[in-house]
C-alpha positions, 0 to 999 in steps of 0.5 A: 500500500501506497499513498497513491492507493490508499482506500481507506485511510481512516482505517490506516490511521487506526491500524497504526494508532491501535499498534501504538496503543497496545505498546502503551498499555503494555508499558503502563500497566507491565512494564510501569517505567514512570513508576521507576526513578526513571519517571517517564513512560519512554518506551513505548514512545520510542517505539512508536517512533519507530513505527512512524518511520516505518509506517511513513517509508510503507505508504511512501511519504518522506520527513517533509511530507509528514511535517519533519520540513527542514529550514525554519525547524529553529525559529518555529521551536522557538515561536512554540516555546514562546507561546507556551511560556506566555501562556503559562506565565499568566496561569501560575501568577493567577495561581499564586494570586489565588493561593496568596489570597488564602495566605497559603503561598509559600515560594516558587519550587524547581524540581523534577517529580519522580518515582520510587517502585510504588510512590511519589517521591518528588523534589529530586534536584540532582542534574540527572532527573533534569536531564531525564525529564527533559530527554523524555519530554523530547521524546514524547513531543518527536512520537505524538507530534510526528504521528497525531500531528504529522503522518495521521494528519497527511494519511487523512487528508489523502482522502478527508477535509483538514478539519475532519482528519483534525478532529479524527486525529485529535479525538484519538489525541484525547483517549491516548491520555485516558490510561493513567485514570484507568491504571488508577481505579485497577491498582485500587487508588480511584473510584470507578467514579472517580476514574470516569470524571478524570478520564472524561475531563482528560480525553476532552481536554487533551482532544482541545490541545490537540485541535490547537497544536493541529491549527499550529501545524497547518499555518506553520507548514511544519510541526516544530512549531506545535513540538516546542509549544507542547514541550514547554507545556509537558515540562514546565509542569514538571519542574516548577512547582507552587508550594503552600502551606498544605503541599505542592501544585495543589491547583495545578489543574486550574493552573494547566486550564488556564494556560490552554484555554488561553493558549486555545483562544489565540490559536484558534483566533490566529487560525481563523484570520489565517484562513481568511488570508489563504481563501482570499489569496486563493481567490485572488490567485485564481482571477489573476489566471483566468485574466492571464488566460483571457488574455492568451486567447 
């Protein structure tokens, strides 16, 4: 199969993402790397890849035709970490407004959060879990931006309109991030109510984020700029922390909601006047050649 001939390109994707999922159950709930002083799931992100090469060479796409375009890779990195920066600036000011108006602030933290064999054991400042942490967040941004954003996204147009492989791939951008809930009411640590509500409000938002860093690759042309933007999100979280009285990150969900949605805004803000110019451009484009051609006849 080819992309000349690909008949079914929904079910492609699916083959694919299914192939990627079982490898992510079998870390999560074999394996459990994150609950090892390595404090990532990489594996299965590693490999997955692997599959994106593969999959990519199979249908006969090369690294630009699935967002890997090489030229403006730097300077769109660096636009996305900006945008993740700014946005997250505001979220923990508002944080910290909040949790000094409760008299509970205590100070801005950096450390990584990491992992003994079956509990939490955070604060680790030694330069390695830094160095760790940021190594596996490149890792997961290079896997789930080069499949959700780049190969599924050019599988799908094949055949589909871009804001129908947007929500495809995007909706399976939000069940990807349902397998902590899930973990959590089988190891006896959450209700299966409480699993449910998580799951619902994980697969919801991260199918958002997801929406956004598929706008950010359509008017960029490439993915780095929804890579750098997604890296900063993933690892600000893990290395900056608001502590209180009471503990650490308390709020970091509304924290997490508030950089998104206003991340969320201004994408889909930019996207739309980005559209415009292009349909405007294409209609412009099109009356100058059938002019050109009035005049050739």
């Amino acid at each position: 199969m080819n992309k000349k001939n690909m008949k079914n390109p929904i079910m492609v994707v699916l083959i694919i993402y299914f192939i990627c999922y079982l490898l992510h159950i079998g870390e999560y709930f074999l394996l459990r790397t994150d609950q090892t002083l390595i404090g990532e799931a990489v594996i299965h992100k590693i490999l997955g890849i692997v599959i994106m090469i593969i999959a990519s060479k199979k249908l006969g796409y090369n690294r630009n035709e699935i967002g890997f375009k090489s030229g403006k890779d730097q300077v769109c990195i660096l636009k996305g970490l900006g945008l993740g920066a700014g946005v997250f600036i505001i979220a923990y000011v508002t944080e910290i407004i909040i949790c000094a108006s409760q008299g509970s602030f205590r100070g801005l933290k950096l450390y990584v959060s990491a992992y003994a064999i079956n509990k939490n054991i955070g604060n680790r400042t030694e330069l390695i879990f830094f160095v760790i942490c940021i190594i596996g967040n490149v890792i997961n941004v290079i896997m789930e931006e080069g499949n959700f954003r780049g190969l599924f996204i050019r599988i799908l147009e094949s055949k589909h309109s871009f804001m129908i492989s947007a929500v495809i791939s995007s909706v399976l951008f939000g069940f990807w991030h349902v397998m902590g809930p899930v973990r959590n009411y089988t190891d006896g640590e959450q209700s299966f109510n409480g699993m449910i509500i998580n799951a619902v409000f994980l697969l919801v938002a991260s199918a958002l984020v997801g929406l956004k860093f598929t706008m950010l690759t359509k008017m960029s042309g490439n993915i780095y700029f929804s890579m750098g933007d997604h890296f900063f999100n993933n690892t600000i979280v893990n290395l900056l922390h608001v502590v209180t009285d009471t503990g650490a990150d308390e709020l970091m969900t509304v924290r997490v909601s508030i950089a998104q949605t206003i991340s969320f805004a201004i994408v889909l803000i930019c996207y739309i006047k980005w559209r415009k110019k292009y349909a405007f451009d294409n209609e412009r484009k099109q009356g100058i050649d059938r002019a050109g051609g009035n005049d050739r006849v």
